[in-house]
C-alpha positions in Angstrom: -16.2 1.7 11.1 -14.0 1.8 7.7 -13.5 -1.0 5.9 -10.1 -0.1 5.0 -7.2 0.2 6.7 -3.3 1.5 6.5 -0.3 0.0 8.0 3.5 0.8 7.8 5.4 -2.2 8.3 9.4 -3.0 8.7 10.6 -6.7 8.4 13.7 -7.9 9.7 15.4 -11.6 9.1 17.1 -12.8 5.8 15.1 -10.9 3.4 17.0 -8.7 0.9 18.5 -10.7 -2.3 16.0 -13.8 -1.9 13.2 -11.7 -3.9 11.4 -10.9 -0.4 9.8 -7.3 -2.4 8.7 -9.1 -5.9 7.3 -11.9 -3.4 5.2 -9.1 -1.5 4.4 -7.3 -4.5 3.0 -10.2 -6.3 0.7 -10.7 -2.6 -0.7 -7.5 -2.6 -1.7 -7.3 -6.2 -3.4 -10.3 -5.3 -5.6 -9.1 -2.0 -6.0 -6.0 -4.4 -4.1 -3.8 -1.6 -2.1 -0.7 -2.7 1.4 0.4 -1.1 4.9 -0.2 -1.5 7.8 -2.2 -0.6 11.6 -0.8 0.0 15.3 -2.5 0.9 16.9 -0.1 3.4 20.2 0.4 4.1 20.5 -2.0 7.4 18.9 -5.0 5.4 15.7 -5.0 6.7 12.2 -4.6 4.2 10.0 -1.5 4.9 6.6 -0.8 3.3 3.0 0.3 3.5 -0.1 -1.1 2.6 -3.6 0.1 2.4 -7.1 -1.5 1.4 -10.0 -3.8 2.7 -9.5 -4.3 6.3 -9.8 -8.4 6.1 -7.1 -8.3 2.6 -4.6 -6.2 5.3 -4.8 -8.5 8.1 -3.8 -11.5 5.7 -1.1 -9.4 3.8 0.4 -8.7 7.6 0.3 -12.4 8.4 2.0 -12.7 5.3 4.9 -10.5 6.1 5.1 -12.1 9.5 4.9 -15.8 9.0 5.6 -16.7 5.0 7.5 -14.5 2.9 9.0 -15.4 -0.4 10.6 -18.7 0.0 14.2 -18.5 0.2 13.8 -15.5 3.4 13.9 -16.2 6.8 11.5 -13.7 8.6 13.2 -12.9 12.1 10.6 -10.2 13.5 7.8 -7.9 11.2 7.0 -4.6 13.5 4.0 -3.1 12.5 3.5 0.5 13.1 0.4 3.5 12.5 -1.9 0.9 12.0 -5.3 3.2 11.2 -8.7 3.0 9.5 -9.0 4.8 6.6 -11.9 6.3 5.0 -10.6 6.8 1.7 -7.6 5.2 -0.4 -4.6 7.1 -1.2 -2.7 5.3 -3.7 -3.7 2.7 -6.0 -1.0 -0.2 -7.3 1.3 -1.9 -5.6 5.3 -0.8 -6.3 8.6 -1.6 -5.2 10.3 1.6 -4.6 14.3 1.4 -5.0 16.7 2.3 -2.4 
């Protein structure tokens, strides 16, 4: 089995102008997981994220239950969750809408 893995993710709640993506950014580079995090349109957060399999699974928990600390995290959907054999990106950015 791979030891890394890629997941898309979408979070919902108060979490756009209460520094959500330099708050998830700043979590990655530390798990050493690569990806990116986006504001949409309808307020929400999306991203992706891609690494060690253990450094993902903490970085989701992160997204689901902590978040930077003036959000309020409503629901995090999780989506095309996969092992990966090889890395596709390296860094951690926040994209702009």
């Amino acid at each position: 089995m791979s030891k890394f893995s890629s997941v898309d993710f979408e979070v919902h709640g108060k979490v756009q102008g209460v520094f959500f993506r330099k708050f998830a950014q700043k979590r990655a580079q530390e798990l050493g997981l690569s990806g990116f995090v986006q504001n949409t349109p309808k307020g929400t957060v999306i991203g992706h994220v891609e690494g060690d399999r253990t450094k993902v699974q903490q970085m989701k928990q992160w997204l689901e239950k902590v978040g930077s600390p003036k959000s309020r995290i409503d629901k995090t959907v999780f989506a095309d969750e996969k092992p990966v054999s090889q890395l596709a990106g390296t860094g951690f950015i926040i994209k702009q809408t």
